[in-house]
Backbone bond lengths (Angstrom), bond angles and torsions (degrees), N, CA, C in turn:
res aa  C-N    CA-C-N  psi(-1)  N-CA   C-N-CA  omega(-1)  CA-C   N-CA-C  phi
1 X - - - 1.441 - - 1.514 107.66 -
2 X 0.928 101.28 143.85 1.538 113.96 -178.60 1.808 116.27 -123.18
3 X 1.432 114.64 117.02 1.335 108.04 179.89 1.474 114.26 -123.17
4 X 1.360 119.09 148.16 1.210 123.84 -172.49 1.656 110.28 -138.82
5 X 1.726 101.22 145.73 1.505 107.39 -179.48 1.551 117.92 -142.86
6 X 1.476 103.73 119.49 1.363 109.27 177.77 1.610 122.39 -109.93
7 X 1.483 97.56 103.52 1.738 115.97 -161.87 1.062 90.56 -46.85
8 X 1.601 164.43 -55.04 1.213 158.84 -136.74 1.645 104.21 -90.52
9 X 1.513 148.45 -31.72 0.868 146.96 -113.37 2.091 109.85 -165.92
10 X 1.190 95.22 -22.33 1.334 125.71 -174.78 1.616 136.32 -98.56
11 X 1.060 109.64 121.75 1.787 99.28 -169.32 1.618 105.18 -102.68
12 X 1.296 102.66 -19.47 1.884 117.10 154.20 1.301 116.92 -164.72
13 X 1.533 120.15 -173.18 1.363 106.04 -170.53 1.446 104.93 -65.57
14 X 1.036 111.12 -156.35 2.053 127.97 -177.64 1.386 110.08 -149.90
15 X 1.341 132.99 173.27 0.880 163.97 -150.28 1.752 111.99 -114.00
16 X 1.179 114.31 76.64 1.688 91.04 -169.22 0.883 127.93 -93.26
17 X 1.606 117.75 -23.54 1.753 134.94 176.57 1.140 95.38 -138.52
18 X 1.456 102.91 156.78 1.689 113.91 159.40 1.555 103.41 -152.92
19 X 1.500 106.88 156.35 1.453 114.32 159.40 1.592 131.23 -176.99
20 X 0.967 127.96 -156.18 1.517 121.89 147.40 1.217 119.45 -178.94
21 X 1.389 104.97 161.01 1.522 115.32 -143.39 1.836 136.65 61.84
22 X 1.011 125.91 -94.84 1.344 119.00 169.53 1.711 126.62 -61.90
23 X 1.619 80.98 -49.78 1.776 96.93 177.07 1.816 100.70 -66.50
24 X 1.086 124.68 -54.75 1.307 130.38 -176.68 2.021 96.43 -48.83
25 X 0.870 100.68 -58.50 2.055 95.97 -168.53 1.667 88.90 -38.63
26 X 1.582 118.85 -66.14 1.416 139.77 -140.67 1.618 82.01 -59.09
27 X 1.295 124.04 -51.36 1.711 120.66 -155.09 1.662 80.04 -68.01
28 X 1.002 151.32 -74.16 1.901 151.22 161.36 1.022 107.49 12.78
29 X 1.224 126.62 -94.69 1.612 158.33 139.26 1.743 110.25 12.00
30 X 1.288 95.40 -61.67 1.354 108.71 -170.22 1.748 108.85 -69.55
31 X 1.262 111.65 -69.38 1.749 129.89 159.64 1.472 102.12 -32.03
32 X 1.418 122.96 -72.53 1.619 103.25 174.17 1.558 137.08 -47.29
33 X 1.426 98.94 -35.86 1.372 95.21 -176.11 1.722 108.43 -95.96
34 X 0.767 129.27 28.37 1.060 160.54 151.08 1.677 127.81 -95.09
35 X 1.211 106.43 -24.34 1.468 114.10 179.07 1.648 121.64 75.77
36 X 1.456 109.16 13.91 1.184 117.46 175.73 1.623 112.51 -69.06
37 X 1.528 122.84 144.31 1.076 99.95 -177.82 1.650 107.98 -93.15
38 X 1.465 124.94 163.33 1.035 122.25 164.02 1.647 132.21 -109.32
39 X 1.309 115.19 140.08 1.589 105.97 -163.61 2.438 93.06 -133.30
40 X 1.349 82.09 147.09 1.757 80.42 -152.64 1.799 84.62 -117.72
41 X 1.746 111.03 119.46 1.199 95.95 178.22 1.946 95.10 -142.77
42 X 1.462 114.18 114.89 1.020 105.39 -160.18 1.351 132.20 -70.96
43 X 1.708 94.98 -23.49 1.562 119.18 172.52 1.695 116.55 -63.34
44 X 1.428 100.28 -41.33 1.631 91.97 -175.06 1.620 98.35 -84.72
45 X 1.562 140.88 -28.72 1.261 131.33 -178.56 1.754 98.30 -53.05
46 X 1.463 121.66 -24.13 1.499 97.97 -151.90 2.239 83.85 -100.70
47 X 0.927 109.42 -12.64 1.641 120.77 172.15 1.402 100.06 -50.54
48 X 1.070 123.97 -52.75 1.545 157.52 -148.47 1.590 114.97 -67.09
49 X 1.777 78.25 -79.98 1.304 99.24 -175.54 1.529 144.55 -23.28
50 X 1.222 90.53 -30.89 1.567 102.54 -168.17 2.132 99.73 -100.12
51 X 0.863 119.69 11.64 1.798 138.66 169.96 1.591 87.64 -71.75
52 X 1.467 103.91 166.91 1.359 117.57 176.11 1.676 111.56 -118.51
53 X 1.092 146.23 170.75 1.312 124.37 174.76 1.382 106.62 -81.65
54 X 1.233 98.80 154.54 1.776 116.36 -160.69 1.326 144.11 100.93
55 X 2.151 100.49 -36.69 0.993 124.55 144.75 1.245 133.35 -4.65
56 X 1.704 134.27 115.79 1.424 127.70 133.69 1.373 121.43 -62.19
57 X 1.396 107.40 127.58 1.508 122.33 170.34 1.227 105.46 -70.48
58 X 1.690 110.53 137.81 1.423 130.84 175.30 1.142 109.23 -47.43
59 X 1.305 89.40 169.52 2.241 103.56 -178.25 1.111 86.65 -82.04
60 X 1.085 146.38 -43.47 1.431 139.83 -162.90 2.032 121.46 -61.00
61 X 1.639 94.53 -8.47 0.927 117.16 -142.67 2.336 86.86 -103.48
62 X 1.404 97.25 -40.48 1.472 124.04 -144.62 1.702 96.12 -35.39
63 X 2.110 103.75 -60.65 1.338 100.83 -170.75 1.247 121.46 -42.64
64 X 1.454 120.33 -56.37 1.316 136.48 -160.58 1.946 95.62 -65.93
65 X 0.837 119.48 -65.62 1.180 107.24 -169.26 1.992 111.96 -69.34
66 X 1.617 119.43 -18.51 1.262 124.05 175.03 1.641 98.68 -60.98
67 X 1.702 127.98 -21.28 1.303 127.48 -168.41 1.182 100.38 -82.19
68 X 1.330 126.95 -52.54 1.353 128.81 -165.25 1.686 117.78 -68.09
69 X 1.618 109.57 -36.75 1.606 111.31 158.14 1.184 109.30 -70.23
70 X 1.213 152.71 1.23 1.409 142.61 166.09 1.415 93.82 -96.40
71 X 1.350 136.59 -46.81 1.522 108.56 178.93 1.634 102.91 -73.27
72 X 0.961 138.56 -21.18 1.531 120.55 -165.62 1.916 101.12 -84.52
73 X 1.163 107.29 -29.99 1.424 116.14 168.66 1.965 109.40 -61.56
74 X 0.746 130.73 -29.74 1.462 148.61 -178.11 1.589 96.32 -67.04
75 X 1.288 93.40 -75.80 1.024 120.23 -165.24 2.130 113.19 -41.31
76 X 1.623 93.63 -54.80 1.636 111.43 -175.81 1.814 99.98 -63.50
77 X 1.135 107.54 -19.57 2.054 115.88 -178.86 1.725 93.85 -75.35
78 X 1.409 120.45 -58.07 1.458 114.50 -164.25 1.794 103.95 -48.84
């Protein structure tokens, strides 16, 4: 799964890809070579899962994913 957030435009992140198996490698694939970082959390993928692409993720959703933009934010500084 792939989520994306645009502070200007956005009331939380979204939903931008999803899949599994083939489509799931390609969203991998794609983020690496790209230099995106990737962070693997199985509990919030299965929170998730059931969103459609485009989707805002639930409030229920906020911490867990507010963690993962703070490490990927970390991360884009190193």
């Amino acid at each position: 799964m792939a989520l994306g957030y645009d502070r200007g435009g956005d009331a939380a992140p979204r939903v931008l890809a999803k899949g599994g198996g083939d489509v799931a490698q390609n969203i991998l694939d794609l983020a690496s070579q790209h230099s995106i970082p990737i962070e693997r959390d199985p509990d919030l993928l299965q929170c998730l899962q059931p969103l459609a692409n485009g989707a805002e993720i639930p409030i229920a959703a906020y911490e867990a994913v507010a963690r993962i933009l703070a490490f990927l934010y970390q991360k884009n500084r190193a």
